[in-house]
N, C-alpha and C positions, 0 to 999 in steps of 0.2 A: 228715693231710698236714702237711709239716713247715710252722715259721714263718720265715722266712729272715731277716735282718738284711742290710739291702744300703748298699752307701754308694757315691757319685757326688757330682759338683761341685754341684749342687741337689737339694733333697727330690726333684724332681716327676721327677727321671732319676732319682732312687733310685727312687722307685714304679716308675717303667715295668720299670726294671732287674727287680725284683721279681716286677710282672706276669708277664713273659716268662717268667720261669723257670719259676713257678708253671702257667702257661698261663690264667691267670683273667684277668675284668675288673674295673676299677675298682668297682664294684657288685657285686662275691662276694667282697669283705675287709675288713677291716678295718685302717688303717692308724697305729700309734706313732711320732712322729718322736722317734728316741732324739737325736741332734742337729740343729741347724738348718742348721750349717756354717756360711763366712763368705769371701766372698772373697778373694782373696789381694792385694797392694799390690805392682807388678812384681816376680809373681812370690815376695813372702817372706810367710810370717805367713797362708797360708788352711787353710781346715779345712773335708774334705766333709762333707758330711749323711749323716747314717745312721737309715735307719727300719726297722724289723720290720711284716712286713704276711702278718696273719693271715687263712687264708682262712676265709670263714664256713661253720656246719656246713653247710646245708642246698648251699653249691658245692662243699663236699667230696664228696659222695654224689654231687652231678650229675657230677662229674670223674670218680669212680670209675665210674660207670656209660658215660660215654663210654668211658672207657677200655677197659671188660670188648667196647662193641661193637666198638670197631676193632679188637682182638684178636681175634673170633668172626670180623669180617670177612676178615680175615688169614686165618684159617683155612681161610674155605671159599674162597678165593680160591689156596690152594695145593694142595683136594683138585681143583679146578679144572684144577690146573697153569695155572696163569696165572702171568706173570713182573710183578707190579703193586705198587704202594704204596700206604698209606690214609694219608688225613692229616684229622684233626681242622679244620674250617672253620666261621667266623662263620655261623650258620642263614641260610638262604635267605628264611626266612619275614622280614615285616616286622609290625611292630606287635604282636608281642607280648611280654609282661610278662617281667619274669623267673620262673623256675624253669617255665614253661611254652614256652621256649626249645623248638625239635628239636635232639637231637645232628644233627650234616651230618656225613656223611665223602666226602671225595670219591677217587675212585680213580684213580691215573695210572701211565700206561705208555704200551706201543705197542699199536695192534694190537686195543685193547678193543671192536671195534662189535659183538663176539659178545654183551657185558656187555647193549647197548644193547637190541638185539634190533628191530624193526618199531615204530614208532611209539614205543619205549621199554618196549615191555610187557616183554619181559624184564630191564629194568633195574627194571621194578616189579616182578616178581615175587622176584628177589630181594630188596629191602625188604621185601616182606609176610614174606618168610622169617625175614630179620635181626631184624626187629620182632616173630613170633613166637618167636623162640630167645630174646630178652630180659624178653620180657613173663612167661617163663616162671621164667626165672632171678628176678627181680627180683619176680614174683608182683605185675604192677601194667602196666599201657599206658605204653611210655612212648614220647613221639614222638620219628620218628628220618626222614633224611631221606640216600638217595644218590645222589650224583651222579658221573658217570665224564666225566674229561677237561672238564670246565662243561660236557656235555651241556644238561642242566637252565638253565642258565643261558641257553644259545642258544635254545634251547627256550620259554620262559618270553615270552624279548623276542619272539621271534614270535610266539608267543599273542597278546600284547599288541596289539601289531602290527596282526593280524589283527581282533581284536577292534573296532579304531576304524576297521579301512577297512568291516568287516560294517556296523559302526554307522550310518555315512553311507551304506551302500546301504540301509538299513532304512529310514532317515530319508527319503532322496528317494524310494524306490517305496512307501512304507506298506506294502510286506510283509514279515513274520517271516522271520526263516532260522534253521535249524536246524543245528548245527554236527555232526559227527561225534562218536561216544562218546568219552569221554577218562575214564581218573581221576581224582579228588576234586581232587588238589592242580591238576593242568592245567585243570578244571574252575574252581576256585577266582581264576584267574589272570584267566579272563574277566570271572568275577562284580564283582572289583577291579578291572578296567582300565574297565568300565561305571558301576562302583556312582556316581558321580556326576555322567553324560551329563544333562544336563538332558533331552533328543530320547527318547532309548529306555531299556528295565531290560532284566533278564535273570531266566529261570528256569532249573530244571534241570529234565525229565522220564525217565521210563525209571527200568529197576532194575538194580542191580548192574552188569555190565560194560558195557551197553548204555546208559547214563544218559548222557546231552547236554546241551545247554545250548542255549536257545533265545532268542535274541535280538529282542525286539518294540519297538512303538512304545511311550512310557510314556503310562499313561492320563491326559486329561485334564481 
């Protein structure tokens, strides 16, 4: 990936300049300020900043790899005959490191709830797909995550949601409730909007498409 030389009225607009073009963040480059620049005195005598900002190897590979899925996604979204776009998006996931990032691609058009499917399982089952056709190419797991239209987004804040009014019925009756099967990541959503209820925890039971999440009082 190239190293661009960008120049703006301050370093810090040349960086972002930079970033954008590149598509990376502060944290996958490296940044030269080739000048400082200087402001100008009504208007006479200023001079912009100019830095070169090198992306680091190891976001060069992570870019390339995004790249190859939202190309594949592309693709199967036109054997589809779907009329849709992918676009590269900040991970959904929070809290973690870098290079353990998910690619997110989200998909927009019109018309997508076919994508979605009942509860989203057709929108998962396409990820298992996308995730198998990379994992293969690339000879390694690598997490990926889609979303159509912020489905997943709406999605998510209801989990949440739901999660703290279950909580408060746990808390006042002292009984368990047992939520419906969901996948890992919608699973995972519970686990985090509970993880620090002082009143109740949470487990998960069940195997493979049937695994729940089980919302109790915390022991005391």
């Amino acid at each position: 990936m190239e190293s661009p030389e960008v120049s703006a009225k301050t370093v810090e607009e040349a960086i972002q300049k930079a970033l954008e073009q590149l598509g990376l963040s502060r944290e996958e480059v490296e940044v030269t300020v080739l000048k400082k620049g200087k402001p100008s005195f009504l208007g006479l005598g200023g001079e912009q900043a100019t830095v070169r900002v090198t992306p680091l190897p190891q976001a060069t590979e992570e870019s390339k790899t995004a790249t190859l899925a939202k190309e594949i996604l592309e693709a199967l979204l036109r054997l589809m005959k779907l009329n849709a776009e992918v676009e590269l998006k900040p991970s959904l996931s929070a809290g973690e490191s870098l290079g353990t990032q998910p690619i997110t691609l989200e998909i927009k058009g019109e018309d997508l709830g076919i994508l979605i499917g009942r509860r989203g399982q057709t929108l998962a089952s396409l990820q298992h797909l996308l995730r198998l056709i990379i994992a293969r190419h690339q000879k390694a797991r690598v997490p990926l995550n889609i979303d159509v239209e912020g489905y997943k987004q709406r999605r998510y804040q209801a989990l949440r949601e739901l999660a703290l009014n279950l909580a408060q019925k746990v808390k006042s009756t002292g009984q368990s409730v047992t939520l419906e099967p969901m996948p890992a990541d919608e699973r995972r959503v519970i686990h985090l909007a509970l993880s620090i209820h002082p009143e109740v925890a949470t487990k998960s039971v069940g195997d493979g498409e049937v695994r729940k999440v089980v919302i109790l009082l915390r022991k005391r």
